[in-house]
LUMTITOR-806081 format. One record per residue: x, y negated, z negated of N, C-alpha, C in turn. Coordinates in steps of 0.1 Angstrom, whole numbers, padded with zeros to 4 digits, always signed. Atoms other than C-alpha are relative to their C-alpha. Layout:
XYZXYZXYZ
...
***
This chain:
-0010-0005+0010-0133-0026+0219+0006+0013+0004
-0007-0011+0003-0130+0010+0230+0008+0003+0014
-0008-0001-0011-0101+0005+0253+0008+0013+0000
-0006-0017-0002-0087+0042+0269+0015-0002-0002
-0016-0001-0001-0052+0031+0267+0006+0004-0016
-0007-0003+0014-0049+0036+0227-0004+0010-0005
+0000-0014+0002-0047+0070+0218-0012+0002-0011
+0018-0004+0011-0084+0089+0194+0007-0009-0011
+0002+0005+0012-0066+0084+0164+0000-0019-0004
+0003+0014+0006-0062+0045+0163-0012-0003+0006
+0017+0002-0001-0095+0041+0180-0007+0007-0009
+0008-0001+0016-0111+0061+0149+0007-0007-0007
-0002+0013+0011-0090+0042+0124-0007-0013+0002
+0001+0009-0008-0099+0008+0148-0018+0002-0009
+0013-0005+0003-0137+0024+0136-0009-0014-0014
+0001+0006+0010-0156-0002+0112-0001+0007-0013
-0001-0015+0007-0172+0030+0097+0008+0004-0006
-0014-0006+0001-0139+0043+0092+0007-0012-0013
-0006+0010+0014-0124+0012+0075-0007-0003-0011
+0004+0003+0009-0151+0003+0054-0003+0018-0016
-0003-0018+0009-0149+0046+0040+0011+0000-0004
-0012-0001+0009-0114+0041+0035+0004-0008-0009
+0002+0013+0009-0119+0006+0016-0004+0006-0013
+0006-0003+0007-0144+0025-0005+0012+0010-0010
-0009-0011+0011-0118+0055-0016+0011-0005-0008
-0013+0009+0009-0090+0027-0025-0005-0005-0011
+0007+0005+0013-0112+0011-0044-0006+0009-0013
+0003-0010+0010-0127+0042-0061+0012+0009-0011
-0018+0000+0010-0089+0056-0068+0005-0010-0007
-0011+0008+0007-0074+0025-0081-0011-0003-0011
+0007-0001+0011-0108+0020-0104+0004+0015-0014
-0001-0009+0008-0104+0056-0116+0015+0003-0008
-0015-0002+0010-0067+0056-0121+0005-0012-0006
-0003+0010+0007-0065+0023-0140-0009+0001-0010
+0011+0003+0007-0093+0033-0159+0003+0005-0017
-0006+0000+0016-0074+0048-0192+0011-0010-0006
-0006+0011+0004-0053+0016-0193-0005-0013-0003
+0005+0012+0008-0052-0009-0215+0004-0012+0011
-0004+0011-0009-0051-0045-0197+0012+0001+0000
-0014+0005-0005-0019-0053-0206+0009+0007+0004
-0003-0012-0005-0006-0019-0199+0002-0005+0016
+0007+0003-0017-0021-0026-0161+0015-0014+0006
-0008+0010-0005+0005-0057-0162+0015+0004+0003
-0013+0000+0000+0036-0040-0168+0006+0015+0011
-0002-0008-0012+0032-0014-0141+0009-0001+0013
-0008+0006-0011+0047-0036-0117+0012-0002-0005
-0014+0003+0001+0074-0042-0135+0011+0012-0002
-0006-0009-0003+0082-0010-0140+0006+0010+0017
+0002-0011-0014+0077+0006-0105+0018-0012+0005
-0012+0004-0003+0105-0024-0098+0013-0005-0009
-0005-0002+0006+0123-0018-0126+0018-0002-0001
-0010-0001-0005+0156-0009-0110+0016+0005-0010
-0010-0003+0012+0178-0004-0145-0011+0010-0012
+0005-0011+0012+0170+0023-0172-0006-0013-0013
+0007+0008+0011+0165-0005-0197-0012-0008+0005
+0010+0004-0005+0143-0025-0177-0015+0006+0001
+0014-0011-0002+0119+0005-0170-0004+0000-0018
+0001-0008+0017+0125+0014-0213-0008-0012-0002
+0010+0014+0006+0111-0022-0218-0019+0003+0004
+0011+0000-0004+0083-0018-0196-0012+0010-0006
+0003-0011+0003+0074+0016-0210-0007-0004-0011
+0001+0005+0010+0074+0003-0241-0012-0012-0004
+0015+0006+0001+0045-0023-0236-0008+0009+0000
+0008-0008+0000+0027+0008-0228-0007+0005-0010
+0004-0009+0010+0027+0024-0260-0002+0016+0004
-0003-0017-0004+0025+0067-0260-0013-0001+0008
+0017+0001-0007-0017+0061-0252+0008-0010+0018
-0002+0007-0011-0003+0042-0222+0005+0006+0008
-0012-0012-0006+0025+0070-0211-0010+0010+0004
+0006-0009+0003-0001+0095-0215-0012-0001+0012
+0007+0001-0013-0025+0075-0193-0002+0002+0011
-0008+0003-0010-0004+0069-0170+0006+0014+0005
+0000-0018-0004+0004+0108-0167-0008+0007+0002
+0013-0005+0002-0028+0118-0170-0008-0006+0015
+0009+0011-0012-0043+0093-0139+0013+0000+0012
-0012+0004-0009-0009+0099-0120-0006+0008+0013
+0007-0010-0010-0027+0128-0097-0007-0009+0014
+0004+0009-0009-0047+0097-0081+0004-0013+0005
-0008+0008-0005-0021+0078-0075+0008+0007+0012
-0004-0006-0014-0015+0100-0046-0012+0001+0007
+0010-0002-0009-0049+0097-0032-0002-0019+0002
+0002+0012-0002-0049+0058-0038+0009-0007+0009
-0011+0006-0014-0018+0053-0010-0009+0002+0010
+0011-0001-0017-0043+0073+0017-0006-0008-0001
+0008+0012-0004-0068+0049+0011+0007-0012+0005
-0002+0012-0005-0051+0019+0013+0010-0001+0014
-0008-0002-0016-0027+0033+0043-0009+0004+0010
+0011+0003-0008-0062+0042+0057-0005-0014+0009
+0005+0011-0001-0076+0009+0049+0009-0012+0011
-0006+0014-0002-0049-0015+0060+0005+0005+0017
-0004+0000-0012-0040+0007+0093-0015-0002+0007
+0007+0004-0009-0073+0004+0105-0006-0013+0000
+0004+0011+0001-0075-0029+0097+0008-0005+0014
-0013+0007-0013-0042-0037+0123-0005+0011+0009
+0005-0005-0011-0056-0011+0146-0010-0004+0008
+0016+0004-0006-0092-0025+0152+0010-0016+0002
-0002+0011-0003-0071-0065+0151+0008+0001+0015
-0009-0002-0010-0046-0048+0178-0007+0001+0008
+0009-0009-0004-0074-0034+0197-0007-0011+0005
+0009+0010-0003-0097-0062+0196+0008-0010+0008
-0008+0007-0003-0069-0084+0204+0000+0003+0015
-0002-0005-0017-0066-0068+0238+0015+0002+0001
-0015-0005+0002-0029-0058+0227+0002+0018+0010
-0002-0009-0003-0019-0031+0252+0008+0009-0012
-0007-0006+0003-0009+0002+0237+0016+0005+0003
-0014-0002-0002+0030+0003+0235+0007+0006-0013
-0010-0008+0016+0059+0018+0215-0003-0014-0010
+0000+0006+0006+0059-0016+0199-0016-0004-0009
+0014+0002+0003+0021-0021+0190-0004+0010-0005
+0001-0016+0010+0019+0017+0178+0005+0001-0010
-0002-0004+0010+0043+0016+0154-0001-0013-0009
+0009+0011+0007+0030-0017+0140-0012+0004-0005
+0007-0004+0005+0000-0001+0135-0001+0016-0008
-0008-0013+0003+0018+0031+0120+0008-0004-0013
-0007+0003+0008+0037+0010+0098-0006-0002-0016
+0003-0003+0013+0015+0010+0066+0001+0018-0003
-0002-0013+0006+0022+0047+0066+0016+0004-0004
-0012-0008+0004+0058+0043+0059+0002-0008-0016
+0005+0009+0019+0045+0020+0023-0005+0013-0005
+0007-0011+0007+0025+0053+0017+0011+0010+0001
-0008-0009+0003+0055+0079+0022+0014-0008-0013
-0004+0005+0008+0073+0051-0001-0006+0004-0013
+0008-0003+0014+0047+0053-0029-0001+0010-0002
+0002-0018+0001+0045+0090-0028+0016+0004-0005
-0014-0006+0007+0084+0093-0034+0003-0009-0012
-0001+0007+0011+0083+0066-0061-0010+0007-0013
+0003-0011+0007+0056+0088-0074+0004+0010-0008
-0007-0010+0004+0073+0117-0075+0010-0001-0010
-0005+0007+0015+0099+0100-0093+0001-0004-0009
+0003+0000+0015+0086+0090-0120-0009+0005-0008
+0011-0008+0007+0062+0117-0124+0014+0010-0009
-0013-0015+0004+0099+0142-0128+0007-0010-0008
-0003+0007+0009+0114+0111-0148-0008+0001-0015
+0011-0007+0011+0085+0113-0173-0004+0009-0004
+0001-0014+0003+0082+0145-0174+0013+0007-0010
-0013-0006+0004+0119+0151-0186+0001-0014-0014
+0003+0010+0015+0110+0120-0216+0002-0011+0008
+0000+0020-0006+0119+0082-0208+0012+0001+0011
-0006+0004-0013+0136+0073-0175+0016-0006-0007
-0015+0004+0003+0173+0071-0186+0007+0001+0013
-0010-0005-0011+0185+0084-0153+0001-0014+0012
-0003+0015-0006+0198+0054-0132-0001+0005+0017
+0000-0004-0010+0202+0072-0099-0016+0003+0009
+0011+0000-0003+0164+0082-0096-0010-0013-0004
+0007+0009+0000+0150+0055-0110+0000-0013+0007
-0009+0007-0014+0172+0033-0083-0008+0007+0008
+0008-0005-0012+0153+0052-0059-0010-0006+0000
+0010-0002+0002+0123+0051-0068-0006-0015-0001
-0001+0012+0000+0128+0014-0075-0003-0008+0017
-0004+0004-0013+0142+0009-0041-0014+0002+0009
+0012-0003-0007+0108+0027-0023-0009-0008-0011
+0012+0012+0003+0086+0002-0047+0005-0009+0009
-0002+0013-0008+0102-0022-0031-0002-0004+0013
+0000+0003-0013+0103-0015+0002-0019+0002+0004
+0019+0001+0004+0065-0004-0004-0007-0011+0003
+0009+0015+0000+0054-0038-0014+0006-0012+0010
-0004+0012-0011+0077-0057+0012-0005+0003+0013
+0012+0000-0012+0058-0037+0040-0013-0003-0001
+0014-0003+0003+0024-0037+0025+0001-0023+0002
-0001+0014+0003+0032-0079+0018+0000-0007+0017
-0002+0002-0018+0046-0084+0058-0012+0004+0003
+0014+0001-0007+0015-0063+0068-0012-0010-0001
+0010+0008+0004-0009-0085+0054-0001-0011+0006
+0000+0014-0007+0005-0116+0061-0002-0004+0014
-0003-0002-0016+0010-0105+0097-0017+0001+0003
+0019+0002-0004-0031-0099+0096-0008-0013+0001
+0004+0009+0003-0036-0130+0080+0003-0012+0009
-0009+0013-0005-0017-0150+0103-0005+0002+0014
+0011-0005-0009-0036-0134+0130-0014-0004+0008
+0018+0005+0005-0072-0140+0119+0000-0011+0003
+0001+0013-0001-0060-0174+0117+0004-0005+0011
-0005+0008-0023-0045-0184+0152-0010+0006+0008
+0012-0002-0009-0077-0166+0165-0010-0005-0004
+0008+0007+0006-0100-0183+0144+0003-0015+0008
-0002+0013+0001-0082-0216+0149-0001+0000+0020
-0002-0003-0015-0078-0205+0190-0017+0000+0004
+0013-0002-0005-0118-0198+0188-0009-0013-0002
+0012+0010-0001-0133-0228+0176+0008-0014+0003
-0010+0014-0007-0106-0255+0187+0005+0009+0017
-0008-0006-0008-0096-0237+0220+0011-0011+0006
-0012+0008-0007-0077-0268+0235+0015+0001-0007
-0011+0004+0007-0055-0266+0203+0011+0009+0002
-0005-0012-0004-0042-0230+0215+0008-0008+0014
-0010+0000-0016-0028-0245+0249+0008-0015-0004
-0006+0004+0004+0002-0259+0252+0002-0013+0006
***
């Protein structure tokens, strides 16, 4: 696994060590900062983050209740530590599969495994957004919350591609390891 061609830091990410410590911190953030919400609160989170219209967000808000607003301002701090984790977690998941794979290090294979960090500079400005939205009372402002919208989105359409791109992986090496004839053409 510890081939010299891929530069320290994705060979530490690549680390099991490593992934299984950054698994742990996602999981410990996303426990602690969901932990003053009420279930159904927890549901409309997403709909706000893709909100995209002032009324749409005011709806979502509004499931919340103030205890909900309050939470959710109160637990917002670790929602900037719960992106590292899972930009931890999920690059060194595609680092150790690049790696293992025998994928020479290239521009193209680098920033593939680089690419859950541009979901975490996403979440961080959707953060910010609607930390300075909330902060000034309910999200009326259409121009930031369009933003902020826009980086959920693009967030969860990389974080969604990465995954699938792992999963799809796992599986044509699985299916390539215990059928090998079925791999050739």
């Amino acid at each position: 696994m510890n081939r010299p061609d891929w530069p320290n830091p994705y060979r530490l990410l690549a680390h099991p060590a490593f992934i299984l410590a950054s698994a742990a911190l996602m999981v410990i953030a996303y426990s602690c900062m969901t932990h003053g919400f009420a279930r159904h609160a927890l549901d409309h989170i997403l709909a706000f983050q893709l909100s995209f219209t002032p009324a749409r967000a005011l709806r979502a808000i509004a499931e919340w209740g103030l205890p909900g607003v309050q939470a959710y301002m109160a637990s917002m701090w670790l929602d900037f530590i719960f992106p590292l984790g899972y930009g931890l977690f999920i690059s060194g998941l595609l680092a150790r599969t690049l790696i293992r794979g025998g994928e020479q290090a290239n521009a193209r294979t680098l920033r593939l495994a680089a690419l859950p960090w541009t979901a975490v500079g996403c979440d961080y400005l959707e953060n910010v957004l609607h930390l300075w939205m909330l902060s000034r009372g309910w999200p009326s402002e259409w121009l930031p919350l369009l933003a902020a919208s826009i980086a959920a989105a693009i967030k969860w359409g990389i974080m969604a591609f990465v995954i699938l791109a792992l999963l799809a992986t796992w599986g044509r090496r699985l299916i390539e390891r215990f059928f090998p004839m079925a791999s050739r053409p």
